[in-house]
N, C-alpha and C positions, 0 to 999 in steps of 0.2 A: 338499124340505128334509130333511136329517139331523140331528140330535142325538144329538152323543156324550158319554156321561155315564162319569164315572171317578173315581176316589179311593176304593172301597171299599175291604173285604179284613175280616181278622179284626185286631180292634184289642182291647184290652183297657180295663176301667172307667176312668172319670180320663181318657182319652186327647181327643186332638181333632183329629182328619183333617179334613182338605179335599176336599169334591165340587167336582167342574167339570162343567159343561154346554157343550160347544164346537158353538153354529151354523155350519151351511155356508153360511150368507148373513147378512148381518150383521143386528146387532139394534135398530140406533140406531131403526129404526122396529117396533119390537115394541109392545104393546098391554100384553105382562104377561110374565113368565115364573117357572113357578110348579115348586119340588119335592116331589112326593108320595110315599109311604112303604107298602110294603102290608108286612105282617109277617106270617109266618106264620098263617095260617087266620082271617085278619082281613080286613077293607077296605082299598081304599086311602084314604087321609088325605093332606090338604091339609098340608105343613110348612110352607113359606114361599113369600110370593111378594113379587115388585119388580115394580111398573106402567113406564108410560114413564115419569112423573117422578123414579123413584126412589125412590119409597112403599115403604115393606113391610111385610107383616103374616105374624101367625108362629100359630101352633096352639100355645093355652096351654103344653102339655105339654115345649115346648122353648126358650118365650119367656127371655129369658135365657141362652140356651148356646147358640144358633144364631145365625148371621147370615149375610143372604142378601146379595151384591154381584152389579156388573157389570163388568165388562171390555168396552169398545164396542170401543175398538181389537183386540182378539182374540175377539171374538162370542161373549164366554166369559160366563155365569153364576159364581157361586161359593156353592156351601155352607158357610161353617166351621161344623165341629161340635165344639162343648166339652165336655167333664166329658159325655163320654159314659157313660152305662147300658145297661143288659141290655135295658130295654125298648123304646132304639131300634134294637134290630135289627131289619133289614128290608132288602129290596128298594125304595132311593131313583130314580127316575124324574124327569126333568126335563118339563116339557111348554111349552110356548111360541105364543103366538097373535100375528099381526103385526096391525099398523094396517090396517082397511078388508079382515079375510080373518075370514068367517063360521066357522075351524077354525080347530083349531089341531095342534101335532106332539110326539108323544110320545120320549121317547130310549128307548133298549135298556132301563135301569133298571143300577144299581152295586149289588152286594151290599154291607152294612155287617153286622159280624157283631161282637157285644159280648159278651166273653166273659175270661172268666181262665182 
């Protein structure tokens, strides 16, 4: 299974880019799909994640300006990220677990660079 993750780049404060997460196999049967964040000389951190029902839950720090979706028909995830800051920059990583699969698969990771 691959995961390709994309929409970064150098964006500026105030802005709101879109991440995407595209599976090569579909996700109607996913368990979770979740994106995490490592930033410069930090950990990585839990952002957002959607269960199969469509649940989500967010990491305080973004609650409010993030929102996670899906796209079944195109095995796509989506990040919107709002009213971006300086201190979400980071390297954003999709990682994804299906129903009845004890692993799960990480994507490449999209730079997000918040900056003026």
């Amino acid at each position: 299974v691959q995961l390709q993750a994309c929409g970064g780049g150098l964006v500026q404060p105030g802005d709101s880019p879109r991440l995407s997460c595209t599976a090569s196999r579909s996700i109607v049967s996913i368990n979770s799909m979740t994106w995490y964040r490592q930033a410069p000389g930090k950990q990585r951190e839990l952002v957002a994640s959607i269960s199969s029902s469509g649940g989500s839950r967010y990491v305080d720090a973004v609650k409010g300006r993030f929102t996670i979706s899906r796209d079944n028909a195109k095995n796509t995830v989506f990040l919107q990220m709002n009213s971006l800051k300086p201190e979400d920059t980071a390297v954003y990583y999709c990682y994804a677990i299906w129903q009845g699969e004890g692993y799960g698969y990480w994507g490449q990771g999209t730079e997000v660079t918040v900056s003026s």
